[in-house]
C-alpha positions in Angstrom: -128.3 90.0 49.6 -126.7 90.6 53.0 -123.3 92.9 52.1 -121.8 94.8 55.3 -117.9 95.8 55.2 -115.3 95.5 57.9 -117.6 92.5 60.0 -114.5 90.4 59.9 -112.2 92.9 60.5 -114.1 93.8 63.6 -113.8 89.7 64.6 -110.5 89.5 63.6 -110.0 92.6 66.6 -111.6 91.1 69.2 -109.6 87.8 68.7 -106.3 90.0 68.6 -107.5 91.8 71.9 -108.5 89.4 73.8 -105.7 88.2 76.8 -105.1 84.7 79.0 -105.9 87.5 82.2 -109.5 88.3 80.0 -110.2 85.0 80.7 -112.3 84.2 83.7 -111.1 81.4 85.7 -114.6 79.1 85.3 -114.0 79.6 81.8 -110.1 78.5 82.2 -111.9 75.6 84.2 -114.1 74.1 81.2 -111.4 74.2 78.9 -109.5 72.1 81.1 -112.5 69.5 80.9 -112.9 70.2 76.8 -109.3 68.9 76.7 -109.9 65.9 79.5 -113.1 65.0 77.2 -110.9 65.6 74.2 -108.4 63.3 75.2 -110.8 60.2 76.3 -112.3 61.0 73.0 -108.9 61.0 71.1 -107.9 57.5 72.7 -110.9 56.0 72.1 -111.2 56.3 68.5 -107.2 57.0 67.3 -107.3 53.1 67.1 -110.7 52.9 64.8 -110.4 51.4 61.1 -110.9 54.5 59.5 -107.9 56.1 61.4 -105.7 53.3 60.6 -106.8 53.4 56.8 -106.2 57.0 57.0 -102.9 57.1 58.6 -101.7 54.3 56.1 -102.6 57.0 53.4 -101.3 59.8 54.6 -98.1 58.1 55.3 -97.8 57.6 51.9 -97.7 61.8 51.0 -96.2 62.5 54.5 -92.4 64.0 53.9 -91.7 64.3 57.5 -91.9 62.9 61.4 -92.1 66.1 63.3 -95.2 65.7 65.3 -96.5 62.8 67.4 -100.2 61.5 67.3 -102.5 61.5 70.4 -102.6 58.1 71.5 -99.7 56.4 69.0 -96.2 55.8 68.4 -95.9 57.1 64.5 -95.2 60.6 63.8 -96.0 62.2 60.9 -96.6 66.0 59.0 -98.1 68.5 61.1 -100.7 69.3 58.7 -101.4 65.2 58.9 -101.2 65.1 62.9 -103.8 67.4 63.0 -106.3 66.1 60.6 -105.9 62.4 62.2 -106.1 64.0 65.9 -109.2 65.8 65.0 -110.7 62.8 62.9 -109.8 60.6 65.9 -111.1 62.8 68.6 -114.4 62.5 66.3 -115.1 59.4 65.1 -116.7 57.1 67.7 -119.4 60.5 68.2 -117.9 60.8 71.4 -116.9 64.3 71.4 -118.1 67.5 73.1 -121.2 69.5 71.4 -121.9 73.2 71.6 -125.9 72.7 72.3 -127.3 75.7 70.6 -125.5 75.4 67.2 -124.6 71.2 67.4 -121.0 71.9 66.9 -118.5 69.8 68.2 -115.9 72.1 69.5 -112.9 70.6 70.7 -112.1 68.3 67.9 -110.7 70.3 65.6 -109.4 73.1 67.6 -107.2 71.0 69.6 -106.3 68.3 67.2 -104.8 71.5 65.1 -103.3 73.4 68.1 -101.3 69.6 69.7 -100.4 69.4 66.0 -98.9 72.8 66.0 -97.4 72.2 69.5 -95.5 69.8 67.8 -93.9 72.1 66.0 -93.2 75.1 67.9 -93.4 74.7 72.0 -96.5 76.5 73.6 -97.0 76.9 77.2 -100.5 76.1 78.9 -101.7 79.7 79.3 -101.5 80.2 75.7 -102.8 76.4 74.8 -105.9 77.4 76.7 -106.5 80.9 75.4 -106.2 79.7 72.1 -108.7 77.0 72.6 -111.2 79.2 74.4 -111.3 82.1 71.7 -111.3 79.2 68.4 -114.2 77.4 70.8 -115.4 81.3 70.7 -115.3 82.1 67.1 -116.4 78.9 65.6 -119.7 78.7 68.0 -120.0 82.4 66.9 -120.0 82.2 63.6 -122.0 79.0 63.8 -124.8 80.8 65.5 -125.6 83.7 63.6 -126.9 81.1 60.6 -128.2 78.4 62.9 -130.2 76.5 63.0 -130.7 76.6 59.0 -127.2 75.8 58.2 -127.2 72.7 59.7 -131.4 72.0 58.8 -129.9 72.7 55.4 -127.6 69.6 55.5 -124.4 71.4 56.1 -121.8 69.3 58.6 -121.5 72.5 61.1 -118.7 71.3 63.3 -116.8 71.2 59.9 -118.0 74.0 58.1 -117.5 76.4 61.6 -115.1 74.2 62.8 -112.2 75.6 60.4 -112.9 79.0 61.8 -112.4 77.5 64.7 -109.0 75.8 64.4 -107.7 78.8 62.0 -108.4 81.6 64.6 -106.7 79.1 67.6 -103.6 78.6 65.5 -103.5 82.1 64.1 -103.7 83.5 67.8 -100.6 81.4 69.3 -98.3 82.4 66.5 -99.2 85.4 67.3 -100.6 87.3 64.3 -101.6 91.1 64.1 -105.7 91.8 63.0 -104.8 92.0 59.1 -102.8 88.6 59.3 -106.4 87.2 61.2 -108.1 88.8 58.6 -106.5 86.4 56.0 -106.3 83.3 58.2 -110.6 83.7 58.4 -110.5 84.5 54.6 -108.2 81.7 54.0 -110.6 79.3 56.3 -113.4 80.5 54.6 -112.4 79.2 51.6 -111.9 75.6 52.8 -115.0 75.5 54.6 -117.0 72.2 53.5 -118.4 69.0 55.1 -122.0 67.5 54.2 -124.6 65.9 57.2 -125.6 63.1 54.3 -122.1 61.9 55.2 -123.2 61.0 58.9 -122.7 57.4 59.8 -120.0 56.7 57.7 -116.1 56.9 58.0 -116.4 59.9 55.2 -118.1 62.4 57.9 -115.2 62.2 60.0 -112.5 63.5 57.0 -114.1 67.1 57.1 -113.5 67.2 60.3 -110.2 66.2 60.5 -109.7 68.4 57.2 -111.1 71.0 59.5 -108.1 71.2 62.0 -105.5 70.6 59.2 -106.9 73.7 56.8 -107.3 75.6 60.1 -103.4 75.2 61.5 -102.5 75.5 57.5 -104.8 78.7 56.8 -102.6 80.5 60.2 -99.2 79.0 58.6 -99.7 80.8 55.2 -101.2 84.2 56.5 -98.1 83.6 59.0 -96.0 84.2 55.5 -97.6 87.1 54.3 -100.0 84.7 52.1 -103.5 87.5 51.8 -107.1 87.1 50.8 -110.4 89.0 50.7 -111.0 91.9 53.2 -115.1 90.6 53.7 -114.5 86.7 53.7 -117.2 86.4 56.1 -120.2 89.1 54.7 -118.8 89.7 51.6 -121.0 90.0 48.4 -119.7 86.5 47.7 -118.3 85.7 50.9 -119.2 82.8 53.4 -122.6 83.7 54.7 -123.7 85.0 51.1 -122.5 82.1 49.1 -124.4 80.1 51.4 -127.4 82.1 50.8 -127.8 82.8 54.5 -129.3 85.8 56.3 -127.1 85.8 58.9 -127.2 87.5 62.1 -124.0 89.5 62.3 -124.6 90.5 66.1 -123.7 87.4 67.3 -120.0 87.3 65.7 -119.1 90.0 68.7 -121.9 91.1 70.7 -121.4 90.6 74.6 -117.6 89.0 73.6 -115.7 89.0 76.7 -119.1 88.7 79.1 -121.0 85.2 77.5 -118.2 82.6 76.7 -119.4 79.5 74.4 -117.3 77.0 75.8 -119.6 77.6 78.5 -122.5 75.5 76.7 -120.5 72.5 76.2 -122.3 69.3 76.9 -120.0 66.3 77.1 -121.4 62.7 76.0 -121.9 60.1 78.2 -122.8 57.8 75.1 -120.9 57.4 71.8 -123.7 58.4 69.7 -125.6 61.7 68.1 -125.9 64.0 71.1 -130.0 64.6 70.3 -129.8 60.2 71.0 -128.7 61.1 75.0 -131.7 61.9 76.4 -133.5 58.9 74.7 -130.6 56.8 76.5 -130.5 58.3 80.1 -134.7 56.9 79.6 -133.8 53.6 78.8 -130.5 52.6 80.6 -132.2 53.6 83.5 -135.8 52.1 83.1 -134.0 48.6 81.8 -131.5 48.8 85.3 -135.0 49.2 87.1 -136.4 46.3 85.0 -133.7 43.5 83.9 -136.5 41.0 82.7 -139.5 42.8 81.3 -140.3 41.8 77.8 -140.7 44.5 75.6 -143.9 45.3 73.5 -143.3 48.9 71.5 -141.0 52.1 72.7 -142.8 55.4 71.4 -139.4 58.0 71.4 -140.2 61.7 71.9 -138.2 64.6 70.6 -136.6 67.3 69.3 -137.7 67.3 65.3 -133.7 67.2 64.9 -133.5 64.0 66.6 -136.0 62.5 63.8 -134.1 64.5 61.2 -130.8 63.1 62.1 -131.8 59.9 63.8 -134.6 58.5 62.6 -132.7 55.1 60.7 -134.7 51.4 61.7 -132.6 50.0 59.3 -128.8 49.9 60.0 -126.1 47.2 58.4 -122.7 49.0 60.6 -121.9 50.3 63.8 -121.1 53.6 62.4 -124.9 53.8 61.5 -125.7 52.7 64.2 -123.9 55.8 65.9 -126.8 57.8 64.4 -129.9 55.6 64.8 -132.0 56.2 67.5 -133.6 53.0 67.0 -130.8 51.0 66.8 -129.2 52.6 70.4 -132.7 52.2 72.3 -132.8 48.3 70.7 -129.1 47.9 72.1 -130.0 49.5 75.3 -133.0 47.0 76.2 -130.6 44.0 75.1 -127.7 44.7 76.9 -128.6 47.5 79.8 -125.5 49.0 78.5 -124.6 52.1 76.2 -120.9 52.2 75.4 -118.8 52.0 72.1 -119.1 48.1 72.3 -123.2 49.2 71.5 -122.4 50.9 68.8 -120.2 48.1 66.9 -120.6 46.0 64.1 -120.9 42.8 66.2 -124.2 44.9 68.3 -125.8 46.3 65.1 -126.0 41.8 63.4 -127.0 40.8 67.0 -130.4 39.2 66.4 -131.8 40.5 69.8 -130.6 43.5 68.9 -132.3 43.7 65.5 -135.7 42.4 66.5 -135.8 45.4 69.0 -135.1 47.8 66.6 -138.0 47.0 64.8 -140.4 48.0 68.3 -139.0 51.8 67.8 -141.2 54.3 66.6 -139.5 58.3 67.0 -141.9 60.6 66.7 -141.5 64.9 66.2 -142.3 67.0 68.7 -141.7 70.7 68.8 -141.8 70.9 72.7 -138.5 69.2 73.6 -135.2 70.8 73.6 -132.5 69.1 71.9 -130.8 67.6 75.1 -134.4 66.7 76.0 -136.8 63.5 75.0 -139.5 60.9 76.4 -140.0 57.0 76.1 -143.0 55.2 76.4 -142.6 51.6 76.4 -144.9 49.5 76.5 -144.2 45.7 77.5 -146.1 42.3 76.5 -147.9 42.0 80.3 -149.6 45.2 79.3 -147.9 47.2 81.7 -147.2 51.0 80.1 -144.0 53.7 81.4 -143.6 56.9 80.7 -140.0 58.2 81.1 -139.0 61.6 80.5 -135.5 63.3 80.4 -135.3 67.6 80.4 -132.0 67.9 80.5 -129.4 64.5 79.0 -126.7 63.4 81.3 -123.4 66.0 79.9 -125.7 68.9 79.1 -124.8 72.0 80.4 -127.9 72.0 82.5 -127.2 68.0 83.9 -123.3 68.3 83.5 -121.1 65.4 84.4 -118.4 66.1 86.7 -115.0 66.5 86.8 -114.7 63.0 88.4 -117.0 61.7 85.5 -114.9 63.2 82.8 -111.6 61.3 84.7 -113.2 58.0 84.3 -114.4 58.4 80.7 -110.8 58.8 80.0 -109.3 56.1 81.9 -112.4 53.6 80.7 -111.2 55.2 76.9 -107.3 54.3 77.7 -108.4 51.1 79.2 -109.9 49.9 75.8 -106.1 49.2 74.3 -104.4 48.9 77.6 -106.2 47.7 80.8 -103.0 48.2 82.9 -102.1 51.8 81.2 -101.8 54.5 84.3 -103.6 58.0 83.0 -102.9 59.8 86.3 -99.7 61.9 85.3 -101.9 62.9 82.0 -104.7 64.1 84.2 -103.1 65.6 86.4 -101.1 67.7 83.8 -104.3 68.4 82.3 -105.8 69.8 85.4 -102.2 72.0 85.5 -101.6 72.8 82.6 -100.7 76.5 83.1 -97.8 75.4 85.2 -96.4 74.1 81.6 -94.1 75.5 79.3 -94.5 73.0 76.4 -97.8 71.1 75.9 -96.4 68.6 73.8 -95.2 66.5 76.8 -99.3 66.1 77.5 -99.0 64.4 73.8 -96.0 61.6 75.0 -98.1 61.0 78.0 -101.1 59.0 75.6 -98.0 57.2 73.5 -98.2 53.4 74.6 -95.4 52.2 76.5 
């Protein structure tokens, strides 16, 4: 059993060290697209069912109207703001994902730290340094047990994610290295979410619980409130309990020279990031080919794609957000891949249906996770082979700065076609210039 004293003390350093003129300005640049991405994310889904039922409930507990939600007019408990911002920001499978440990970054970070900036102002150097280094620590912490935490069934963006969130939060108040001892300890504690909860409303509440036990777990080591010196390698601490043989050196080797938030791939698709690759294949080939009658489609990739994806049968659009089948079946029916694909109308679409049942997904070692293949065969006989290496929004086939404007106006667009996002991207791409980052908030309320 893996026991080594003082590794989250040493963390908890480098977080406390680390300053807004440490931080390179290509690394300042992605953040600024993490929150652009963030918010199209955040408007798309702060409408969904699942957010409505759970602002309806949290309203019920809610004693106060401090903070304002991304993308509403209600206000509500900080604590509350930031679990709905993060849950929103994650539902539709539209966020962000860290490639190397399949965390999605942004959600709970930033739905904590516009909670928090609801409470206290914060300027846009310290927004973005905060975001960076909880983008940092999560991803970190993620890595040294991947990819058997998440093989394992563990919901990593959760799980990491409060690390995450805690260590954002914990860095604007500001608090000193013990004080960030406690807030990781604290995290640590509250660290849950389960992958068997994929395709259902339920994954999306550890998320969101993510960001709210973050911002909390800051709050109460803010007041003095302690907990263990080794939450992290601890006889019974995080990595232990989880009966993980982690790799400590990535928690703070290199820190300051790699930055994670560098490996963020952004979704073109509102579905399971492994699905992307299968999608650039078959939105393209069916653009190429509007009337060929399909036969069979053969999917190649990534064993995780199988492992996560691999779901003929699918009765909600949810599921469908995590079915491989379903989103290739979609794709040939309607040469399109946007949230109206992944919908409960889509998934009882008879065309839709009877293609899902031509999908086969087979495992193969040799492809990346942001890589796949597609045969398909169609009823003339005729036989393509498409291949992607590197999905549209990887790091290595990034959409640009241009894309990641129009996935947020086509996200405001869905509740208001005539809704202007210029002065929201534009004080996204400025944000530095700001002294209070909550104004970025009241630029997503509906008017």
């Amino acid at each position: 059993m893996l026991y080594k004293p003082g590794v989250t003390d040493n963390l908890a350093r480098h977080i406390a060290a680390t300053r807004w003129d440490d931080i390179p300005s290509q690394v300042r640049h992605q953040a600024k697209r993490s929150l652009v991405n963030f918010f199209a994310v955040t408007l798309a889904g702060c409408r969904s069912r699942p957010i409505e039922t759970a602002l309806r409930s949290l309203s019920e507990f809610s004693g106060g109207k401090q903070v304002a939600l991304i993308g509403r007019e209600e206000r509500i408990d900080a604590l509350s703001a930031a679990f709905l911002n993060a849950a929103g920001a994650n539902v539709d499978d539209f966020c962000d994902t860290h490639t190397a440990t399949v965390i999605h970054p942004t959600a709970p970070v930033a739905g904590a730290l516009f909670a928090h900036a609801g409470l206290r102002p914060i300027s846009g150097g310290d927004l973005l340094l905060a975001l960076v280094l909880g983008n940092e620590v999560e991803a970190r912490i993620g890595l040294a047990i991947s990819p058997s935490h998440y093989n394992r069934g563990w919901h990593i963006t959760s799980t990491c994610g409060v690390f995450g969130a805690a260590a954002a939060c914990g860095k604007l108040l500001p608090l000193n290295e013990q004080q960030l001892v406690w807030v990781l300890g604290i995290a640590a504690t509250q660290s849950a979410g389960l992958c068997e909860c994929l395709g259902t409303p339920a994954k999306s509440v550890s998320v969101g619980n993510a960001a709210r036990n973050g911002l909390w777990s800051a709050l109460l080591a803010e007041k003095g409130f302690d907990g263990p010196a080794e939450p992290l390698a601890g006889k019974q601490g995080f990595y232990n309990a989880l009966a993980e043989q982690a790799d400590l050196s990535f928690l703070t080797e290199s820190w300051g020279e790699k930055w994670e938030i560098m490996a963020t791939s952004y979704k073109p698709y509102p579905c399971g990031f492994v699905i992307n690759p299968v999608l650039d294949c078959v939105v393209d080939w069916r653009r190429e080919n509007p009337d060929a009658e399909v036969a069979r489609v053969v999917v190649r990739g990534n064993p995780l794609l199988a492992i996560r994806t691999d779901r003929p049968n699918v009765s909600t659009g949810r599921e469908s957000q995590v079915s491989v089948q379903h989103a290739v079946a979609a794709a040939l029916a309607t040469g399109k891949a946007g949230l109206a694909q992944f919908s409960d109308e889509c998934v009882r679409d008879p065309e839709v249906i009877a293609q899902r049942g031509k999908v086969e997904v087979v495992r193969d070692e040799g492809f990346s996770t942001v890589s796949a293949a597609v045969d398909i065969t169609t009823v003339d006989g005729k036989s393509y082979r498409l291949e992607q290496r590197a999905a549209r929004g990887s790091d290595d086939n990034p959409l640009s700065d241009a894309d990641l404007e129009a996935k947020l106006r086509t996200a405001a667009a869905g509740w208001n076609p005539g809704y202007d996002m210029a002065p929201l991207i534009d004080a996204i791409w400025n944000v530095e210039a700001s002294m209070d980052v909550s104004t970025l908030v009241s630029l997503t309320a509906p008017r």
